[in-house]
N, C-alpha and C positions, 0 to 999 in steps of 0.2 A: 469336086474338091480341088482345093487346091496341093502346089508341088510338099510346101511345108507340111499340109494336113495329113497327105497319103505317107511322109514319112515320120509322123506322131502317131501313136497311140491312142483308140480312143481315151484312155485315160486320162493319160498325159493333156491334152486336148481339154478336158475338165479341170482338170487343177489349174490351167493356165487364164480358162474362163474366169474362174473364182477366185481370182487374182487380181483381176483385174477392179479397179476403184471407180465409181462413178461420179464421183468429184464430189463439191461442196454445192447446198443451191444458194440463190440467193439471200434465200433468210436467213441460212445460217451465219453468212457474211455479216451481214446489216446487224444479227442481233450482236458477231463478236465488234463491230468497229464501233455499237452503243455500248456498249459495255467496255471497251477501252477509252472512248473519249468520256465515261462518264466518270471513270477514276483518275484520267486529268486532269477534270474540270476538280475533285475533289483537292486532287495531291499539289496541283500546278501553285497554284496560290501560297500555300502552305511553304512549297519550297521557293516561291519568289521570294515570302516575309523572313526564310531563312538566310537567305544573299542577301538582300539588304540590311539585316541584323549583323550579318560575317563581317560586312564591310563598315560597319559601325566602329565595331570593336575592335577592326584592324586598326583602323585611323585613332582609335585611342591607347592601343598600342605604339603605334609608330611616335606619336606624340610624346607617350614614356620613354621610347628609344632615345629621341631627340634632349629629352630632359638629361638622361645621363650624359649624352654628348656635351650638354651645354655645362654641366659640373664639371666633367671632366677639363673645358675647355678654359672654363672659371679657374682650376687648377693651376696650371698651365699658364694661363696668360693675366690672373688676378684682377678679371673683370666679365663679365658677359658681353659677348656681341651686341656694339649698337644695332638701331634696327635699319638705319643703314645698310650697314654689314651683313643683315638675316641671317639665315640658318648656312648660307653661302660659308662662312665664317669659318664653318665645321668641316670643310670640306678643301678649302684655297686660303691659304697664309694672308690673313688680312698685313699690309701694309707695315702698320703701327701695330703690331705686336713681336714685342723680340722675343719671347720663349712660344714656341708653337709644335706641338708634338703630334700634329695630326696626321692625315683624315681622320677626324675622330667618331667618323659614318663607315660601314661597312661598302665597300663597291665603288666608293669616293667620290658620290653624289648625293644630294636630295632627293629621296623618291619625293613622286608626286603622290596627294589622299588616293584611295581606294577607286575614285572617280576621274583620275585622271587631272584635277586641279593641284595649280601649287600650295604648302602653307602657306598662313600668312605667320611671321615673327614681329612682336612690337615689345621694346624693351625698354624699363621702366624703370627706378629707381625705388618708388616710391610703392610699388606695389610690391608683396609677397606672392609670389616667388614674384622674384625682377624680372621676369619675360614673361610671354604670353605666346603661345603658340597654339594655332585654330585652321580648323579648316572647314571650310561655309556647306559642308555635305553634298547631297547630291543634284541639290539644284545649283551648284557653285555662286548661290549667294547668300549676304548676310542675311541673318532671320531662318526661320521655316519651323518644319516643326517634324515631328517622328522622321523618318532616313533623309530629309531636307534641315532638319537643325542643325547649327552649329556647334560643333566641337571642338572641346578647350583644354588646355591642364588648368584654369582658370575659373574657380566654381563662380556661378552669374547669379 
């Protein structure tokens, strides 16, 4: 026996056996890692189409944001930004306007859509409402269709 043994108890000795854990085998492994990768494979998707849905409706948020900026801006200077001028407008004293009470954006910039692209502003006269503000989704081009369509305050 050993130094430690001769001064344990055989009891003591016992409870320490039966203590002791013989680990995991391999099946049990493999059957937890199928059964975690098979409620990925279920949830993963699910919470993809949730982010791409968030990011939707962020961008059509922000869009409404923009719209109050741009009344507000109509207030204020008794015209909408050319499309020159873009959304820029809301943010830096255009030139040629002598009443300006801006930033009329929070942080005193243009965030970019959800995707990291800028809007686009085009301003019209002749349409309701007189601007148009979009952003081409997350292919950052015109067209597509579900989290790649375009988004507008502009019904198409």
């Amino acid at each position: 026996m050993t130094a430690l043994a001769n001064r344990l108890s055989p009891h003591r000795l016992r409870s320490l056996a039966s203590a002791a854990s013989p680990g995991y085998t391999l099946i049990e492994i493999l059957v937890v890692l199928t059964i975690i990768s098979l409620l990925l494979g279920l949830v993963g998707p699910r919470v993809l189409s949730y982010l791409g849905d968030s990011k939707v409706k962020t961008a059509k948020l922000q869009i409404e944001s923009f719209g109050s900026a741009l009344d507000l801006f109509y207030l204020d200077a008794g015209r909408y930004p050319t499309s020159s001028e873009g959304l820029d407008a809301l943010t830096q004293r255009p030139s040629n306007v002598p009443v300006w009470n801006g930033p009329y954006l929070k942080g005193g910039r243009v965030p970019n859509d959800p995707w990291g692209n800028g809007y686009q502003y085009r301003s019209s006269a002749e349409r309701t409402p007189p601007y148009e503000i979009s952003s081409f989704g997350s292919d950052g081009r015109e067209g597509g269709a579900g989290t790649a369509a375009d988004i507008s305050n502009v019904e198409q």
